[in-house]
C-alpha positions as CSV (number, residue, x, y, z in Angstrom):
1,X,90.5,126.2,63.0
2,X,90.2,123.3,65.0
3,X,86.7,121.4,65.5
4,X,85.0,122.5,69.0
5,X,85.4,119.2,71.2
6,X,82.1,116.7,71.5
7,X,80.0,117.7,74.1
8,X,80.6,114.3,75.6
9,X,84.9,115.0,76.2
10,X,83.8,118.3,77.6
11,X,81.1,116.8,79.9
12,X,83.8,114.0,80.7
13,X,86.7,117.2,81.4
14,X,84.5,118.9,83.9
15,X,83.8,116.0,86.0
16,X,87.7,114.8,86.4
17,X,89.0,118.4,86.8
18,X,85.9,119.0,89.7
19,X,85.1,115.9,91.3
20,X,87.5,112.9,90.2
21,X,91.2,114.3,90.1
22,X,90.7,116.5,93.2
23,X,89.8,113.5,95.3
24,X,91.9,110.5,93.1
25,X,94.3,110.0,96.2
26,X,91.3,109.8,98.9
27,X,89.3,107.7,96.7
28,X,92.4,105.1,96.2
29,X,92.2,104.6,100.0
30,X,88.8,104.8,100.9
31,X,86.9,103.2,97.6
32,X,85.1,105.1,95.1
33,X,82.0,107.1,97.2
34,X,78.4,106.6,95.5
35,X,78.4,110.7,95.1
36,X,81.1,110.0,92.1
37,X,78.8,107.2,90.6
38,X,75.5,110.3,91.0
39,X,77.7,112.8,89.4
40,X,78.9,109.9,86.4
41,X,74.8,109.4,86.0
42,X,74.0,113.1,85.6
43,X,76.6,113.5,83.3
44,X,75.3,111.8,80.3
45,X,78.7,109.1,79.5
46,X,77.2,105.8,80.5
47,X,75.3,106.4,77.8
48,X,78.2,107.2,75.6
49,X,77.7,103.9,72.8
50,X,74.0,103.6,73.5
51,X,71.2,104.1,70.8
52,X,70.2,107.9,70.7
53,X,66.6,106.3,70.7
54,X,67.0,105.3,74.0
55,X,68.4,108.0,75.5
56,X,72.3,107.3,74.6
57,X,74.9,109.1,72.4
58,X,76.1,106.6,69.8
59,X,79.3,108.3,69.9
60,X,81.9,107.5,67.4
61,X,84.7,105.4,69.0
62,X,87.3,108.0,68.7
63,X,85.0,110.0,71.5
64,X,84.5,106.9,73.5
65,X,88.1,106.4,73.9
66,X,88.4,109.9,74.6
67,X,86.4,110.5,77.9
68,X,87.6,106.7,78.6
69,X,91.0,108.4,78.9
70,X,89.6,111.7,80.6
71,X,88.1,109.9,83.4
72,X,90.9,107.0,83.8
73,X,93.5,109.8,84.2
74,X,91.4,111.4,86.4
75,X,90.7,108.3,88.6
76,X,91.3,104.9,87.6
77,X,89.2,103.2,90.3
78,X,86.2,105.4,89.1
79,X,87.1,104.4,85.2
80,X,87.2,101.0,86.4
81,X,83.8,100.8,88.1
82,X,82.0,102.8,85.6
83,X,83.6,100.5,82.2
84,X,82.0,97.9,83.4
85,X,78.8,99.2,82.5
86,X,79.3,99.6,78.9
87,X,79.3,95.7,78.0
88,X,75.8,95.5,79.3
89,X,74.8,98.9,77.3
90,X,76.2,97.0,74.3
91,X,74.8,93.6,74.9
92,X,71.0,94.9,75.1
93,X,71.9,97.7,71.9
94,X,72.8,94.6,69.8
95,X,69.8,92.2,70.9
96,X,66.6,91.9,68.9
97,X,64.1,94.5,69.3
98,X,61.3,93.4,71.5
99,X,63.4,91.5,73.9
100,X,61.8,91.9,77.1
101,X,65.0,92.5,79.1
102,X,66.0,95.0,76.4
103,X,63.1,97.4,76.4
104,X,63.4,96.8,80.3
105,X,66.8,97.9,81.1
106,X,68.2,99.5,78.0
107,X,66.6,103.2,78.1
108,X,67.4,103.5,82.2
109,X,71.0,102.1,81.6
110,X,71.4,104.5,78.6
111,X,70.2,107.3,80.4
112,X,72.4,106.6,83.8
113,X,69.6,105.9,85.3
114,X,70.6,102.7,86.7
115,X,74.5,101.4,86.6
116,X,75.3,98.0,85.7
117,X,78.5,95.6,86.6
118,X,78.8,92.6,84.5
119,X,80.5,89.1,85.4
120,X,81.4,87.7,82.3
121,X,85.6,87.2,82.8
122,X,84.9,83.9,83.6
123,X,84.0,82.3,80.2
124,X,87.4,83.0,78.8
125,X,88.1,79.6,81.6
126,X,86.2,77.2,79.2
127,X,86.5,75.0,78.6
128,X,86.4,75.0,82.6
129,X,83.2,76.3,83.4
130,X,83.8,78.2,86.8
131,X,79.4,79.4,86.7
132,X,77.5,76.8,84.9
133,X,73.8,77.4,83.5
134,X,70.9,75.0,83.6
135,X,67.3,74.8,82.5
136,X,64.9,75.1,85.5
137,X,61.3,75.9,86.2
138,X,60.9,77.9,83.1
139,X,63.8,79.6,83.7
140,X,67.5,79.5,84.6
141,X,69.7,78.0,87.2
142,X,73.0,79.8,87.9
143,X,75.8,77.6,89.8
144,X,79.6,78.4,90.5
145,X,82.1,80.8,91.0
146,X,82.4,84.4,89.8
147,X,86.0,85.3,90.8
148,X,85.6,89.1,90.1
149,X,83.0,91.2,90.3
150,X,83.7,95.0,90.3
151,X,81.3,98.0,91.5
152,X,79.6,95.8,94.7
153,X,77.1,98.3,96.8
154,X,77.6,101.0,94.1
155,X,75.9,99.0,90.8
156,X,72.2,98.8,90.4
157,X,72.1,95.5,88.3
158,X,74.4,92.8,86.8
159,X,75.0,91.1,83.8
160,X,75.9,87.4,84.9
161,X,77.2,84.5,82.5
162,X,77.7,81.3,82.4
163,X,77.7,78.4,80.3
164,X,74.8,75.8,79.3
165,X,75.0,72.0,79.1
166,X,74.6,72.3,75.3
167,X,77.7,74.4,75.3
168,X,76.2,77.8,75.0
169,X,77.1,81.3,77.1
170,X,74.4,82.2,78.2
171,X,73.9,86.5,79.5
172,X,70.9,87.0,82.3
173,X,70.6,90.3,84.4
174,X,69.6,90.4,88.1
175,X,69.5,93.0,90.9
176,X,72.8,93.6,92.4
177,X,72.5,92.7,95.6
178,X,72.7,89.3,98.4
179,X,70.0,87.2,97.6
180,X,69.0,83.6,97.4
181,X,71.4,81.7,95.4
182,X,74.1,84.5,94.7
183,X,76.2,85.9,97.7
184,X,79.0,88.0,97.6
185,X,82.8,88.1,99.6
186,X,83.8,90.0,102.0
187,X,85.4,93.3,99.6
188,X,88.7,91.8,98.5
189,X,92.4,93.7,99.8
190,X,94.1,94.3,96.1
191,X,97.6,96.1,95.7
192,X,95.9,98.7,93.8
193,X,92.0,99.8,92.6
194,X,90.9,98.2,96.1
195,X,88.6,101.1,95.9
196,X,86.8,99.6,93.1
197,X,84.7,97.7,95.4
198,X,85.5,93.6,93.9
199,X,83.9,91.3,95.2
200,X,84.0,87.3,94.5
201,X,80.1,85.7,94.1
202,X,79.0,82.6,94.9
203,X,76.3,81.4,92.8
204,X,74.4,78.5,94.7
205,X,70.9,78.1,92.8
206,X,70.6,81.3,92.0
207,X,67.1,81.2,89.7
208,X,66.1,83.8,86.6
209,X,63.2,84.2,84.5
210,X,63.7,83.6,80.4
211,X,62.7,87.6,80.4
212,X,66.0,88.1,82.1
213,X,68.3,86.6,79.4
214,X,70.0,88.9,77.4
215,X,72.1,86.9,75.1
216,X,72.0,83.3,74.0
217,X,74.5,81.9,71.9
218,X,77.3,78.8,71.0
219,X,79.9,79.3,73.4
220,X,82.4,79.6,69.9
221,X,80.7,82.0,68.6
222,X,80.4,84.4,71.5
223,X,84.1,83.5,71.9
224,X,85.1,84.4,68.0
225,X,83.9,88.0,68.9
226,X,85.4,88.6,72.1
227,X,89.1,87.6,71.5
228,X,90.4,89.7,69.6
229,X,89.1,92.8,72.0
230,X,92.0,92.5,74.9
231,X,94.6,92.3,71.7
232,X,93.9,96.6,71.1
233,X,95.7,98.3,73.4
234,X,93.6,100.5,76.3
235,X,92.8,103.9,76.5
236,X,93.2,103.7,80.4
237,X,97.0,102.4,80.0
238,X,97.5,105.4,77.7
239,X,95.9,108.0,80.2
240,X,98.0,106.7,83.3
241,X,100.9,107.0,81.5
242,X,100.0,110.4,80.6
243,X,99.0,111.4,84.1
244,X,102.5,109.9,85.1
245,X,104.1,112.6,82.1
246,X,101.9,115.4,83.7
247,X,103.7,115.0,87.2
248,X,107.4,115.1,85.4
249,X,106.1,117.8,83.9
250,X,106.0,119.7,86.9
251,X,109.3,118.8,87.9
252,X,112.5,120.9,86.6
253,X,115.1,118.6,86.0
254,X,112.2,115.6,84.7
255,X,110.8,117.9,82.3
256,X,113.0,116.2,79.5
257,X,112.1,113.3,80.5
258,X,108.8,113.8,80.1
259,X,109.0,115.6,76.5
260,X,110.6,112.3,75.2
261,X,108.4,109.9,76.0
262,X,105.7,112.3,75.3
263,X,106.4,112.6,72.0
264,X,106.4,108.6,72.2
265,X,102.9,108.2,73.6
266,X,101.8,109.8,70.9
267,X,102.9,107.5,68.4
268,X,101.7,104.7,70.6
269,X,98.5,106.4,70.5
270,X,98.2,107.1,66.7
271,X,99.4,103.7,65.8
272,X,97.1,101.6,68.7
273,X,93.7,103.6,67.7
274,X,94.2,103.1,63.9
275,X,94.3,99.5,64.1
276,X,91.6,99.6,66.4
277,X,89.6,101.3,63.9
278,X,90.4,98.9,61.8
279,X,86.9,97.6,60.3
280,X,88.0,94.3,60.8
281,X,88.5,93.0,64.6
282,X,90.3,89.5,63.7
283,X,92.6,90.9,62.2
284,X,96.2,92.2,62.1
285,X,96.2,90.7,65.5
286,X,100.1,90.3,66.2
287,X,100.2,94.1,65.3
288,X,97.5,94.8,67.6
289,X,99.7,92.6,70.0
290,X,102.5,94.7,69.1
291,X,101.3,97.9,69.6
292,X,99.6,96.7,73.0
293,X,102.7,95.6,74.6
294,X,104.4,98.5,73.4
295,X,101.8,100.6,75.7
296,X,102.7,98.2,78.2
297,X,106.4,99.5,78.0
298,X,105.6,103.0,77.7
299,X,103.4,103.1,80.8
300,X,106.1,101.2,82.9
301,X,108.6,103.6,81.9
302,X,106.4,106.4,82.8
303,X,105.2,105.7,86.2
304,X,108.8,104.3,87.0
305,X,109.9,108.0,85.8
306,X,107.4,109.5,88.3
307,X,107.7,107.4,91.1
308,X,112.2,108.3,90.6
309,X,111.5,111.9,90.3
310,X,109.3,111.4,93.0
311,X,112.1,110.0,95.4
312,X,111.0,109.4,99.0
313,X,107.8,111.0,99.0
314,X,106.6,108.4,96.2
315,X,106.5,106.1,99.0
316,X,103.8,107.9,100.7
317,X,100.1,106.5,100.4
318,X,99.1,110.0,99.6
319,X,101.3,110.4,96.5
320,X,100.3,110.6,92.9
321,X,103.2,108.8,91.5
322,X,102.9,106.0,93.8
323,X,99.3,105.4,92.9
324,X,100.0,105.5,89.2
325,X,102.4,102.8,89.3
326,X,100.2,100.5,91.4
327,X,97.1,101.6,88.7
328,X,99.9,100.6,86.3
329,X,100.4,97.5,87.1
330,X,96.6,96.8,87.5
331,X,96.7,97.7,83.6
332,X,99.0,95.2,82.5
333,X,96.5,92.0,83.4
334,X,92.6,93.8,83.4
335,X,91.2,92.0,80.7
336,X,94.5,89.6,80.1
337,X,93.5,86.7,78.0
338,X,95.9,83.9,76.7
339,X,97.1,85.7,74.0
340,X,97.6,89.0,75.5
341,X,99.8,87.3,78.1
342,X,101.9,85.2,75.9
343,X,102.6,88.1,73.5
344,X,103.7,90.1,76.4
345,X,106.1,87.4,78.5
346,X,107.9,87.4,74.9
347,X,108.2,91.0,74.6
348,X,109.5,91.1,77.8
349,X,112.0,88.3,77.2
350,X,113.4,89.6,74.1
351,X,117.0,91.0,73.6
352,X,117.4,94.4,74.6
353,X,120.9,96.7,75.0
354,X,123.7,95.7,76.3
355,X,123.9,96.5,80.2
């Protein structure tokens, strides 16, 4: 007998198969509506990796990158606005206890009460410092550039870094909205997840409160941590490329098609989750590298194989195969650092058969 699913991956089922696949193509055209973000807060995942004592989950990885795959499948612009939210979940989970900004935000994050974008990206510049932090009034000044924000008019609060003068990243949060000192573009025109609502900010004296800080630390050693994250390979790559088999699959003469390469995404899979589950996150890193840009391949050849079997009506804006291989190629540089994209340029310039 197989184990019953977590009650999370059935919660995460019932939302794509009733509100986010039904609507994926709209959404991809018009943005992602705030009644997806109500139904994602009532349904218990952005509290997926929170503490159970205040009000999360704590689910075990394998669950998290199970919904993560339901619900980027589903809808990747909806994944994509809703991921953004677990950084800051994780942020205030591992901060002492007592942390005013921790007992302040964690329980209504946890709870999907509130939702949370974070700009962050931006540190992995340094050492260019695009938003630079400095000590004012008893509290902190924010100044710069944040190139991509994701979630504008639908988050309830941000996560915002920068870095010190002493060389530390520094994590505040603040309200999500225009105010003094932070002001957002005009919603940026991407080739595809437009509908995530991104937004550039511009950071202009923006002042917080100490109680707002979430995280203080040497640049280096916040940096040590997050590099080798972007080496796993993503959960959302693997689902598009299994929503990309699911259309072959309804297709005759793709059907074989999709059978091979099915039975290659799940070696992909098996091999990409067991090294992330490796207990060890700095290492193994060219395999993680390997297995990454061997995702990369195998979500290429599946949306290419949808769009083909397509034929002209992939072309359409309405098509599933068309917005697949544009959520595709959105995959291959979300959360590209320097290594990811150097392991990947020599993948892609290494020998392959003989045309």
């Amino acid at each position: 007998m197989t184990a019953p699913p977590h009650p999370l991956v059935s919660r995460a089922g019932r939302l794509a198969a009733e509100v986010l696949a039904p609507q994926a193509e709209r959404v991809d055209q018009e943005g992602v509506p705030a009644s997806s973000i109500e139904a994602l807060k009532r349904s218990g995942l952005l509290g997926v990796s929170a503490p159970v004592a205040y009000g999360g989950s704590a689910a075990p990885a394998a669950v998290v990158r199970e919904t993560a795959e339901i619900l980027a499948g589903a809808c990747c612009s909806t994944w994509f606005v809703q991921a953004q939210h677990h950084t800051p979940v994780l942020t205030l989970a591992q901060a002492d206890a007592g942390l005013p900004v921790r007992e302040r935000l964690l329980g209504p994050l946890a709870r999907g009460e509130l939702l949370s974008g974070v700009a962050y990206a931006q540190l992995r510049a340094y050492p260019r410092v695009p938003v630079r932090v400095s000590r004012e009034r008893g509290g902190w000044r924010f100044d710069g550039t944040v190139p991509w924000y994701t979630g504008w008019g639908l988050n309830d609060v941000i996560l915002l870094a920068g870095v010190t003068d002493d060389a530390e990243a520094l994590f505040a949060f603040t309200e999500a909205r225009e105010q003094p000192g932070l002001r957002p573009s005009p919603p940026m025109r991407l080739a595809a997840l437009t509908a995530s609502r991104t937004v550039s900010l511009e950071l202009d004296g923006l002042w917080l409160p100490d109680d707002a800080v979430a995280l203080r630390t040497p640049y280096e050693t916040w940096a040590a941590t997050d590099r080798p994250k972007n080496t796993n390979a993503s959960p959302a790559g693997l689902a598009v490329t299994a929503a990309a088999l699911d259309l072959l699959d309804t297709d005759p003469p793709a059907k074989e098609t999709a059978r091979v390469l099915r039975a290659r995404l799940d070696e992909v899979r098996r091999r990409a989750y067991e090294l992330a589950d490796h207990p060890v996150p700095s290492e193994r890193i060219e395999e993680r590298l390997t297995a990454k840009t061997l995702a990369y391949d195998l979500m290429r050849a599946a949306t290419t194989a949808a769009v083909v079997a397509g034929g002209g009506r992939a072309m359409d804006l309405g098509s599933a195969a068309q917005r697949l291989a544009r959520e595709g190629m959105f995959l291959l540089i979300q959360g590209q650092t320097a290594a990811v994209r150097t392991a990947h340029l020599g993948a892609l310039r290494a020998p392959g058969p003989a045309v």
